[in-house]
N, C-alpha and C positions, 0 to 999 in steps of 0.2 A: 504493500500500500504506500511505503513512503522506501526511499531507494535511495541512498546518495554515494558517490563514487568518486574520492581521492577531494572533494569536496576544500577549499581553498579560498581562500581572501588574504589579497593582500593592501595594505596602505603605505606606498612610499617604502621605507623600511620596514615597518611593521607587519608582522604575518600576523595577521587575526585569529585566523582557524587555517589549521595546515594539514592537509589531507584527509580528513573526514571521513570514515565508508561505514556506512550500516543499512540496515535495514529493519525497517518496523510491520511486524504482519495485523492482521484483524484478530480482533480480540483482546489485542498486547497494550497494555498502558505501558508505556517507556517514558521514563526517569532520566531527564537530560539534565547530569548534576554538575559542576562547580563551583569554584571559588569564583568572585565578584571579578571581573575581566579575564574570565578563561576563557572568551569568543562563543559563551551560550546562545545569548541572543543573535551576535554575526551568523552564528548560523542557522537560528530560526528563521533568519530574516530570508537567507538564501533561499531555504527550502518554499518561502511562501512566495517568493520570487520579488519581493521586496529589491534585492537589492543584487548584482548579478557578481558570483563567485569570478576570481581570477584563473581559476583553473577548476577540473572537473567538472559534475554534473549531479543534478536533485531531480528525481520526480515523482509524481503521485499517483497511486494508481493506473501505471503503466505513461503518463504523458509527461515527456521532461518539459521540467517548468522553465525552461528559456525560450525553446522549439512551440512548446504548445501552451503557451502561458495560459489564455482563458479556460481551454478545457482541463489544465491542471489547478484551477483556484477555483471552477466549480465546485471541483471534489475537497473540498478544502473549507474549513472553518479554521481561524489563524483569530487568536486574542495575542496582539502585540504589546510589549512592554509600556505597562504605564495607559494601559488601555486608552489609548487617543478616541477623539469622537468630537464633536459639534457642540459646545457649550453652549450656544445660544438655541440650540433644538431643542424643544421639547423629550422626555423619554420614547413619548409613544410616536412623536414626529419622527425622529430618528430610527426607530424599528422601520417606522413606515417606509423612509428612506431605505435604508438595506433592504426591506424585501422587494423595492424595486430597483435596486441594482441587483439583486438577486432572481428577479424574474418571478417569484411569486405574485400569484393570483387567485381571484372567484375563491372559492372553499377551505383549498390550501392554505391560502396565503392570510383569512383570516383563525383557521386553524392553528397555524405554525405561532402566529404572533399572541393570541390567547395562551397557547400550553408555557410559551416562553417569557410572558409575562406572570401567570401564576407561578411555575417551577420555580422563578427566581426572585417571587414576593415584589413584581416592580408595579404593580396594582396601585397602592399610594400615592407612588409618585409620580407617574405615569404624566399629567399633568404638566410637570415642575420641569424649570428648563435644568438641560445638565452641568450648568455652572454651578449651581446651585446647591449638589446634592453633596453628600459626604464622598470621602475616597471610597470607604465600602462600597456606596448605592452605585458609581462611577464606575467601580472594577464587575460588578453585577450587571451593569449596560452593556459593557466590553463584553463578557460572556454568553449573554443572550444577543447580540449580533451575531457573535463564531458561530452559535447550534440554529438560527432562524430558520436556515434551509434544510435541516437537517443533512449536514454532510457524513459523508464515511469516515474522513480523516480530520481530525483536529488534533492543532498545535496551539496549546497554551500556555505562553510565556509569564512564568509567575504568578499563576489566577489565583491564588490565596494573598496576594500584596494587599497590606492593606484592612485586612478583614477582622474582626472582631472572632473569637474562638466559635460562638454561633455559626457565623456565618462561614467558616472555614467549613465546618462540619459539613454544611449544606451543600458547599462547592463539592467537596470531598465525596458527598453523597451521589452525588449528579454524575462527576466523573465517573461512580463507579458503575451504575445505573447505566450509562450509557455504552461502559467497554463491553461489552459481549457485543454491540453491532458495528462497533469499530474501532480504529486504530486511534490513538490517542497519544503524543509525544506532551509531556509536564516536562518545563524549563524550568526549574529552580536552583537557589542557591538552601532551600531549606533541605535540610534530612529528614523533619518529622515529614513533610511531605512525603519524599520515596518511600516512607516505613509505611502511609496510611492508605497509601492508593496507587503504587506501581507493582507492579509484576515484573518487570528487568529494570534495571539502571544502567546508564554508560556515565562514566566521570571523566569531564575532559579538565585537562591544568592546560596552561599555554597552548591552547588553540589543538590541542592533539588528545585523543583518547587515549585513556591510562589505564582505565575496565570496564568490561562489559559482563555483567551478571546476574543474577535473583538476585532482590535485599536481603534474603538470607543464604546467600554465598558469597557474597559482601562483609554479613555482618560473623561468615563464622571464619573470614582471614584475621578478624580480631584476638587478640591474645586473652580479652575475657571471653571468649567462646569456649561454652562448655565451664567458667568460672563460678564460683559459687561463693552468696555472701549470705551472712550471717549477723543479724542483730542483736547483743544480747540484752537481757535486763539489771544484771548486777555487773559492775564494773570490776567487781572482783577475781569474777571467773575468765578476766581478758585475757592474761598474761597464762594461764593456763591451756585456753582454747588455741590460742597463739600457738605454744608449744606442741599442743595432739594433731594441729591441721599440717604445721610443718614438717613432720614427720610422715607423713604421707609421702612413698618414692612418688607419686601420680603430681603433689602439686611443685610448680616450679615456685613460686612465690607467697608471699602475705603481704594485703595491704590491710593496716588498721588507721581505725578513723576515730581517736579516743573520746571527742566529743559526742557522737552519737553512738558509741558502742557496737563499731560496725568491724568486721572482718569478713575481706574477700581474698578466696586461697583462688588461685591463677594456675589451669593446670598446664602442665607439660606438654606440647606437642598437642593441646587439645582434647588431653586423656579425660574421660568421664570421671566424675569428684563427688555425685551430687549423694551417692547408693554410700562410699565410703565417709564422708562428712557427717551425712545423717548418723552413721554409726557411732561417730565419734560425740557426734550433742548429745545420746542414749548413754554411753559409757561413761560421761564424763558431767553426765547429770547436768549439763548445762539452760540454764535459763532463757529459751527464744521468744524474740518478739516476733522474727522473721527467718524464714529459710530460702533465698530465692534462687535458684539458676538462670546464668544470665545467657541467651543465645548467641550473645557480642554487641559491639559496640560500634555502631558506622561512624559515629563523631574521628572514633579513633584512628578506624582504617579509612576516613575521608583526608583527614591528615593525614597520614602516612602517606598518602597517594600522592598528594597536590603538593607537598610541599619538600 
């Protein structure tokens, strides 16, 4: 559905995004992650044909978006960074506008603009011009323009910017509602994003791809993968529990955290901890508030990667 090949921009000196190649099929929510000027956006831009790559090629369900630009933005829903739009339009003047750059009409087209006005609570405001509205209601406008025509493929450049935890969820909701009928690329620089509604991530540092995998093949290159932590409730039994987790040949480490009474054993090579730790709070009679295993940590292998 989305296709891009050796994919490039350059400025002057600068390489934006240097070589670029994947591909995103139906069904896949893909996690385009980096750090703030890893070329995210340079290359969302490319793909919606925004802005035309120095080398290689993008395109969308079968049509490259240089060669066949309209019928490759047909198939295309694109929320660009910072959701640009008409300030002085109305909400519902502005749908109205997209559905007639978008060819909607008769049935459809008041169909399409109801579902995407309720879905995204723009009923209130609907009225109001969009200078007006908050960043939230403005990144919500952005969003129901991308789905109006209902397209196959949408590319959403940071559609949680901005949003209050509410309305995050909602976003979050919708996105996911909507992947079983199509392809879906999320640009962000968040992690909780990738954890709450991708199914693959790629991470790009400096304009180039560094991984491409599940959030949980991501999150188990972490060295707390497979880690196991512990809260206790007497502070007495720290230096004890310290002592029976270290002993374990499985854990490599101990981190304690003597204000909240927390210890996490870090295991070796990823070895399981959680069947012999438990043994050890039973044995040693210890006092828990908490037993958790942790899957891993992308914060940690996000940094690893980028930096």
């Amino acid at each position: 559905m989305i296709k891009t090949e050796r994919l490039t921009k350059r400025y002057d000196t600068l390489t934006a995004v240097d070589g670029v190649s994947f591909e995103a099929r139906p069904g896949e929510v893909l996690g385009f992650l980096g750090p703030n000027g890893a070329g995210k956006t340079t290359t969302m831009r490319m793909i919606a044909g925004f802005i035309a790559p120095t080398e290689g090629r993008a395109s969308i369900c079968g049509h490259d978006v240089e060669r066949e630009p309209l019928a490759a933005r047909a198939q295309l829903g694109y929320l660009p960074e910072g959701a640009p739009s008409y300030g002085e339009m109305s909400v519902r003047g502005f749908l109205d506008f997209i559905a007639d750059l978008r060819g909607l009409a008769g049935a459809t087209r008041r169909n399409r603009l109801d579902q995407v006005t309720e879905r995204l609570a723009l009923g209130g405001v609907a009225a109001q011009t969009i200078d007006t509205l908050s960043k939230g209601f403005r990144r919500r406008v952005g969003i129901a323009q991308a789905i109006l025509h209902d397209p196959p493929v949408l590319v959403l450049d940071e559609p949680t910017d901005g949003l209050d935890p509410n309305q995050k969820h909602e976003v979050r909701t919708l996105i996911n509602e909507m992947a079983a009928q199509k392809t879906i690329v999320v640009s962000t620089h968040i992690l909780e994003e990738v954890e709450a509604v991708c199914t693959r991530a790629i991470i790009i540092a400096h304009g180039r791809i560094v991984a491409d995998d599940t959030p949980q093949g991501l999150a188990a290159r972490s060295r707390y993968h497979n880690a196991v932590s512990l809260r206790l409730e007497r502070p007495a039994q720290l230096a004890a529990a310290r002592t029976a987790l270290s002993a374990l040949p499985q854990v490599a480490s101990i981190e304690v955290d003597e204000p909240t009474l927390r210890l996490t054993a870090l295991p070796r090579d990823g070895a399981p901890l959680l069947a012999e730790v438990n043994a050890i709070a039973a044995r040693e009679s210890l006092a828990l508030r908490t037993l958790e295993l942790e899957p891993g940590r992308l914060d940690e292998v996000f940094r690893g990667i980028t930096t």
